[in-house]
C-alpha positions as CSV (number, residue, x, y, z in Angstrom):
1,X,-8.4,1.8,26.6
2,X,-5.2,3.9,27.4
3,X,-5.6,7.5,27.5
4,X,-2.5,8.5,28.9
5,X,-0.3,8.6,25.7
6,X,-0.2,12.4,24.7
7,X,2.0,14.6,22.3
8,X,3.4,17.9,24.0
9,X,3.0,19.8,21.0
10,X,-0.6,18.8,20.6
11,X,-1.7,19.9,23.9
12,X,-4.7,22.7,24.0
13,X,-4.8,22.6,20.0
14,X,-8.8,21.9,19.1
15,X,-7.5,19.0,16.4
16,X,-9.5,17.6,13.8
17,X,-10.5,13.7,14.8
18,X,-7.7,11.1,13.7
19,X,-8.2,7.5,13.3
20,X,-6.2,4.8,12.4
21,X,-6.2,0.8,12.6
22,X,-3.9,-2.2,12.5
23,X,-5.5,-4.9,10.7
24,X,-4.0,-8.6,9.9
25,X,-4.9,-10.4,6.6
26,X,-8.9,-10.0,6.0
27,X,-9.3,-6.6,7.5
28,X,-9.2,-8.3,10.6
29,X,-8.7,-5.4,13.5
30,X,-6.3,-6.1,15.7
31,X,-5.5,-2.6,17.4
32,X,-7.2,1.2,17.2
33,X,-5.8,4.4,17.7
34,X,-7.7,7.9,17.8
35,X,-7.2,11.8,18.7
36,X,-8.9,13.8,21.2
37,X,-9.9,17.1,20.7
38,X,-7.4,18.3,22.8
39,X,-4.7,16.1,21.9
40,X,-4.8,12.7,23.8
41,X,-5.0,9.5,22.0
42,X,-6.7,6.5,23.1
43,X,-5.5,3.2,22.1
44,X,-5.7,0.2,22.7
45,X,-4.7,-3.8,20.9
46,X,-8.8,-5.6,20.3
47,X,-9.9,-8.6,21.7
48,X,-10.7,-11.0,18.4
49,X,-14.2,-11.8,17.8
50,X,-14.3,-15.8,18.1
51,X,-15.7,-15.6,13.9
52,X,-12.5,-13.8,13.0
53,X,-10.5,-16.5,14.5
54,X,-12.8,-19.3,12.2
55,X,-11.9,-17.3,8.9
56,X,-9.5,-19.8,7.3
57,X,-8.1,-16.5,5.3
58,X,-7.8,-14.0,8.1
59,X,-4.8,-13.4,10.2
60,X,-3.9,-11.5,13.4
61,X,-0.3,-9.9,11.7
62,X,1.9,-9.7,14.3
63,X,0.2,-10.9,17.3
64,X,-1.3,-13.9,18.5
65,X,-4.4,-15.0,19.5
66,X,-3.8,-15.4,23.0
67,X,-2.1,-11.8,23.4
68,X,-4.8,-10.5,22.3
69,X,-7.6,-12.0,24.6
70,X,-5.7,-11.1,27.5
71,X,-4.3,-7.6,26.7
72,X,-7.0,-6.5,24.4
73,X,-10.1,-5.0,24.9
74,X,-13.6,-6.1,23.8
75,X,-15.7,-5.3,20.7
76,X,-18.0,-3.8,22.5
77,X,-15.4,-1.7,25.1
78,X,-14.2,-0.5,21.7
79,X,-17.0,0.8,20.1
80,X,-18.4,2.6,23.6
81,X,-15.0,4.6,24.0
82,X,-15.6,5.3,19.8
83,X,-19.0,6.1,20.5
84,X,-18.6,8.4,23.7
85,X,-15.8,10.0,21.9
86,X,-17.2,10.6,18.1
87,X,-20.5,9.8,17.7
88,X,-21.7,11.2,14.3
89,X,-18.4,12.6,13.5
90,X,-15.9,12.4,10.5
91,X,-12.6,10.7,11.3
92,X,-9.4,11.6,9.3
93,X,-7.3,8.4,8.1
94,X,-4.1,8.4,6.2
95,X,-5.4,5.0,4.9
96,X,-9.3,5.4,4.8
97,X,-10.4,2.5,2.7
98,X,-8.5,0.3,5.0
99,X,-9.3,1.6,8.3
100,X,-13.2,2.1,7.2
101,X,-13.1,-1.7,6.4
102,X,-11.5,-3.1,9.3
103,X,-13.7,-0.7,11.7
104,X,-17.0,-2.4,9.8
105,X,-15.6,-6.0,11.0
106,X,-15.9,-4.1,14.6
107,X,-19.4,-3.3,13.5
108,X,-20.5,-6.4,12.1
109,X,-19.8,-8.0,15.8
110,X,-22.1,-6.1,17.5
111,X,-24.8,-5.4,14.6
112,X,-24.6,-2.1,14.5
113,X,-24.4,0.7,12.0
114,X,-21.2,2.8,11.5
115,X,-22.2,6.0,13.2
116,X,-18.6,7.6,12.1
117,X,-17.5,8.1,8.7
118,X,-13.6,8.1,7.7
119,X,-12.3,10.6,5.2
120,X,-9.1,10.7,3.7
121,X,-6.7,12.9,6.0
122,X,-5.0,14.8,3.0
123,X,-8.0,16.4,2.3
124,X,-7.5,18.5,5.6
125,X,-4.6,20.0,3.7
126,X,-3.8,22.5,0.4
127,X,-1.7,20.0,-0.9
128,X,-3.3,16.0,-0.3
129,X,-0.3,14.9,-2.2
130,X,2.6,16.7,-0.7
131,X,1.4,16.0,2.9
132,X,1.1,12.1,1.6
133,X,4.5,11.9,0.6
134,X,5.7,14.0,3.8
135,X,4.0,11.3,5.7
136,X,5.6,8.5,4.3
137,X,8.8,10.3,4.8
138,X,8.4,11.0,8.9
139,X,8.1,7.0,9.1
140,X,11.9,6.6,8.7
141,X,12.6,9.7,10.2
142,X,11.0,8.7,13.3
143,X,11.9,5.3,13.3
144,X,8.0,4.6,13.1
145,X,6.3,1.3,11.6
146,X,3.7,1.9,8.9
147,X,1.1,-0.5,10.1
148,X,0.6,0.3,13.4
149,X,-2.1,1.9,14.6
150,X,0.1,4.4,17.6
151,X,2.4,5.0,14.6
152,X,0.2,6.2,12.0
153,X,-1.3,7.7,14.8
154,X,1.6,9.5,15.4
155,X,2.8,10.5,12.6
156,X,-0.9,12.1,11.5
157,X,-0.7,14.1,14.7
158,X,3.1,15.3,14.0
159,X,2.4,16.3,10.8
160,X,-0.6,17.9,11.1
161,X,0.8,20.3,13.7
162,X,3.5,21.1,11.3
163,X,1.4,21.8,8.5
164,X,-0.9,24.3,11.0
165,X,2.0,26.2,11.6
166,X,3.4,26.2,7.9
167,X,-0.7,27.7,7.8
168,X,-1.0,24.4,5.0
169,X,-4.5,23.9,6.1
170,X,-7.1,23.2,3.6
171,X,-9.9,26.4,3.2
């Protein structure tokens, strides 16, 4: 897993736990992004789980197969980092339904129950819809891909940062 990928204006803020996965067709995970507490992200692309590569109906997305056996990092490396990291927590996702399903395929791999549950990030915030659309917005801005696991890594970290100081927290 990296761990060196940090946002200066994150540093020594106590941040809420951010999540976010790239998936190809059939929730298939192919990369995972998360927030520290004190503002470093670990990420890292996922080794494929030989029955994901049997699925006539699941894909990889952008990568191949054999960049992600060499580059990526097992199942089971995966879900120790998660579990070191978050176990029993709530995770914030821009795209909950999505990233909830592709981190169950993770699960399923290893028989194990989900011991982190993913909540929509916009209900962090006074207004879910406004920070929604601002999201979608800081993509182009940023020259970001929405998709990616850094990105919408990224961009939840960003904007979350702006919203504390605009004091558009959620009571």
């Amino acid at each position: 897993m990296q761990d060196d990928y940090e946002f200066s204006e994150t540093e020594g803020l106590n941040l809420p736990g951010f999540i976010a996965l790239e998936s190809g067709e059939g929730d298939v995970p192919v990369a995972i992004a998360w927030t520290l507490p004190d503002g470093g992200v670990k990420h890292t692309l996922i080794q494929p789980d030989e029955t994901w590569l049997e699925d006539d109906v699941a894909s990889l997305g952008d990568y191949h197969a054999d960049e992600l056996l060499t580059m990526g990092v097992s199942v089971s490396d995966v879900i120790r980092e998660l579990e070191a990291d978050y176990q029993g927590s709530t995770l914030y996702s821009a795209n909950p339904e999505q990233d909830e399903a592709a981190l169950a395929r993770i699960f399923e791999v290893i028989a194990g129950t989900m011991f982190v549950s993913i909540v929509d990030a916009g209900t962090l915030y006074s207004d879910p819809e406004e920070w929604h659309q601002q999201r979608s917005e800081m993509f182009s801005e940023m020259g970001l891909e929405p998709g990616r696991a850094e990105h919408d890594l990224e961009t939840l970290l960003k904007l979350h940062v702006r919203w504390m100081d605009d004091e558009m927290l959620a009571d």
